[in-house]
C-alpha positions in Angstrom: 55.2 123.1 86.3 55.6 120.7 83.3 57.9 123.4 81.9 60.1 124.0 84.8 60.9 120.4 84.7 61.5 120.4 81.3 64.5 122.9 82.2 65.7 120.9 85.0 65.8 117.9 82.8 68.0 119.7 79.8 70.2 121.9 82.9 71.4 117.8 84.0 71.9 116.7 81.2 74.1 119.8 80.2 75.7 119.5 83.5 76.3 115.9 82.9 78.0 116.2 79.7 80.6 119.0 81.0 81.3 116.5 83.6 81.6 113.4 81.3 83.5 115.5 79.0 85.5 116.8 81.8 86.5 113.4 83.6 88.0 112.1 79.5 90.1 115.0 79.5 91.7 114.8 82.8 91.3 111.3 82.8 93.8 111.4 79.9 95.9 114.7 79.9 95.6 115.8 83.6 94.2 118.5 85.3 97.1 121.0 83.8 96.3 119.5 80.4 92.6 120.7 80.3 91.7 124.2 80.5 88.0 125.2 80.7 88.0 125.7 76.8 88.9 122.2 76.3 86.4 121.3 77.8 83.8 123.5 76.4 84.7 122.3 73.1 84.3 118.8 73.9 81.4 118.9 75.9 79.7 121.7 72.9 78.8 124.4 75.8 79.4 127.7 76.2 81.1 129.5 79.1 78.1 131.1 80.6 76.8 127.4 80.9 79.8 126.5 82.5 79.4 128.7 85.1 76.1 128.6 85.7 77.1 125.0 86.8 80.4 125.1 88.3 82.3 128.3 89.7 85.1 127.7 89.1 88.0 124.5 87.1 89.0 123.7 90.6 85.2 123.1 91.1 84.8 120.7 88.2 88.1 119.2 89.4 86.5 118.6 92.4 83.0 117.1 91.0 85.4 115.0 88.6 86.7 113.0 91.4 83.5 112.0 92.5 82.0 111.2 88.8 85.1 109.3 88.7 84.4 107.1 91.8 81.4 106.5 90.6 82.1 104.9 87.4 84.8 102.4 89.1 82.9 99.1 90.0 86.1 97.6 92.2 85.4 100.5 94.8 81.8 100.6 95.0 80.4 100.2 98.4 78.6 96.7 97.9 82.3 95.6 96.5 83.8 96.4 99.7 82.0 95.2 101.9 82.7 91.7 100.6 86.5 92.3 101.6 85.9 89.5 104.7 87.7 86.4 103.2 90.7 85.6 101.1 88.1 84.6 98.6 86.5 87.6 98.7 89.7 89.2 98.2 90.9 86.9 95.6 87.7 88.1 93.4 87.7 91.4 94.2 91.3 91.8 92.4 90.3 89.1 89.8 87.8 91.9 89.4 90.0 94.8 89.0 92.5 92.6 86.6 89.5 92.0 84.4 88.3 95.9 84.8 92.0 96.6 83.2 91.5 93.8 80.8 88.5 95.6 79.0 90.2 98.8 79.1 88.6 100.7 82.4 91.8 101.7 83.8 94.1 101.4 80.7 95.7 104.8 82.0 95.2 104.3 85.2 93.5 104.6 88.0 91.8 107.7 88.0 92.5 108.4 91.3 95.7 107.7 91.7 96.6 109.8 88.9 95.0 112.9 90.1 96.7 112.3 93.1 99.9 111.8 91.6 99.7 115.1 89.7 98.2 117.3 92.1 99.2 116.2 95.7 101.8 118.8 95.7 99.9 121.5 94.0 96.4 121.8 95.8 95.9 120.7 99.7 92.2 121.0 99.8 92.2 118.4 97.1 94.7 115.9 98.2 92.9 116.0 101.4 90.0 114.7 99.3 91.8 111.7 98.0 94.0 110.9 100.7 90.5 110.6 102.1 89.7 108.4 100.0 92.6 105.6 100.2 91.9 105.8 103.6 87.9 104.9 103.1 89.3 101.7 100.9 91.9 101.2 103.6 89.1 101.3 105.9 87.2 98.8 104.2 89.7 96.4 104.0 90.7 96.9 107.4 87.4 95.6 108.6 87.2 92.9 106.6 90.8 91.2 107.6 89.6 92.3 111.1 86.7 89.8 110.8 88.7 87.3 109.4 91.3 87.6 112.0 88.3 87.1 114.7 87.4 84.1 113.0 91.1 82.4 112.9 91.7 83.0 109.0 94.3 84.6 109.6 97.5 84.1 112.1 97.3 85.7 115.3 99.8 89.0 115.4 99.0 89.5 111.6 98.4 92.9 111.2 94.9 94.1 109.7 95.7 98.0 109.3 99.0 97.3 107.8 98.0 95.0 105.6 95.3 96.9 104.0 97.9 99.9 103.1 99.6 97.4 102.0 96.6 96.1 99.2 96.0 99.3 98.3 99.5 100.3 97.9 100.1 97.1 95.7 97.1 98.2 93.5 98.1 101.5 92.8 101.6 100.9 92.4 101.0 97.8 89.8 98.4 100.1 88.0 100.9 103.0 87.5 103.3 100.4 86.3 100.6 98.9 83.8 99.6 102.4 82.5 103.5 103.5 81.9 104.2 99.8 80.5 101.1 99.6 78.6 100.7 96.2 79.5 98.4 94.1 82.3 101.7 91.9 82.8 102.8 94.3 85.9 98.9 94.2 87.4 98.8 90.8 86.9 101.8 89.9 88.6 101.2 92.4 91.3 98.2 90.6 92.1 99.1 87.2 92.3 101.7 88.1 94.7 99.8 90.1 96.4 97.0 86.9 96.9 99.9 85.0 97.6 101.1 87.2 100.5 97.9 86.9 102.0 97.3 83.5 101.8 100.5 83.6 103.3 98.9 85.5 106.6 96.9 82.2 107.3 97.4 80.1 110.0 99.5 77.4 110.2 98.2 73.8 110.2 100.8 71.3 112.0 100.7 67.6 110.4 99.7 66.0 113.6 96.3 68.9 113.8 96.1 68.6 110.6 95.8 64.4 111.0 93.7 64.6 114.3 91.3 66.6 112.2 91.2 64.5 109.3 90.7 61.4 111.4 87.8 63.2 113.8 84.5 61.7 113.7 85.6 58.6 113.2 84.0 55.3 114.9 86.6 53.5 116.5 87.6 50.0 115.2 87.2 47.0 117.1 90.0 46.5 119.8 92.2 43.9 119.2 94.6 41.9 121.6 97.1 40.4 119.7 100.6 41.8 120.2 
């Protein structure tokens, strides 16, 4: 039994490093940019340990997109679900600005790329990430939802709408970034993307916005002189 572990143990960790090795490769030349070969040689495996693990590149490609996901903090789960103020939302992009910063998405977002490359070549797989946008779409939708129940936001705003538009901004200013090489496009993107939501809030009127600031107060003594 101690053996059989053993075996499982090295087969992950072999399967692991095609994968790692995989995701670099695409990550930075594409999915048409990386045969199998490359990534034998980068990974050290042979084919027959390839296959024993994946049947087939579209396979890998497949198993990449989730590795990927998995190593992008801004759309884990627990970072979602924190989507249900404009301060939450201010820090999660403060959070993907700084993820850029330190060189997580310096070509990109993984995503986003694959789906820029193969969208029009494979069906099954931009199913898969169309999917995916949709889950962070999803996600943001709830949370502007919440705040729209709770008056942070005007009443008519739109909650679907304006998470395609987040996500759209993201991707867009990311692309931008990668082809400029610079974080001035996210960086911009973002701020006028925080600004557009803040934007979404309601209106204070100076006389509410007076009324409120004088509630709670005791009343002064009356006075009768003219």
């Amino acid at each position: 039994m101690i053996r059989m572990k053993a075996k499982s143990t090295r087969g992950e960790t072999t399967r692991l490093r095609i994968l790692e090795s995989a995701a670099k490769l695409i990550y930075r030349n594409g999915v048409n940019g990386t045969s199998v070969d490359d990534v034998l040689t980068a990974s050290g495996t042979g084919k027959s340990q390839f296959y024993h693990y994946f049947i087939s590149k579209d396979a890998l490609v497949r198993e990449v997109v989730t590795f990927q996901l998995a190593t992008m903090p801004s759309v884990q789960e627990e970072r979602l679900k924190t989507l249900t103020s404009l301060a939450g939302i201010d820090a999660w992009l403060d959070g993907i600005l700084a993820d850029y910063e330190s060189g997580r998405y310096d070509e990109g977002c993984p995503i986003g790329n694959l789906a820029s490359e193969m969208a029009g070549q494979d069906e099954a797989l931009r199913t898969d990430l169309q999917a995916i946008f949709a889950r962070w779409e999803t996600f943001l939708t709830a949370g502007l939802k919440e705040m729209l129940g709770k008056g942070e936001l005007r009443p008519g705003s739109a909650p679907e709408a304006l998470a395609m538009f987040c996500v759209a901004t993201i991707e867009g200013a990311l692309l931008l970034a990668k082809t400029k090489k610079s974080a001035a496009p996210l960086a911009t993107s973002l701020a006028q993307l925080k600004q557009h939501l803040r934007g979404q809030a309601p209106v204070q009127r100076a006389g509410a916005s007076k009324a409120a600031a004088t509630q709670g107060r005791r009343p002064g003594p009356l006075s009768y002189c003219p």
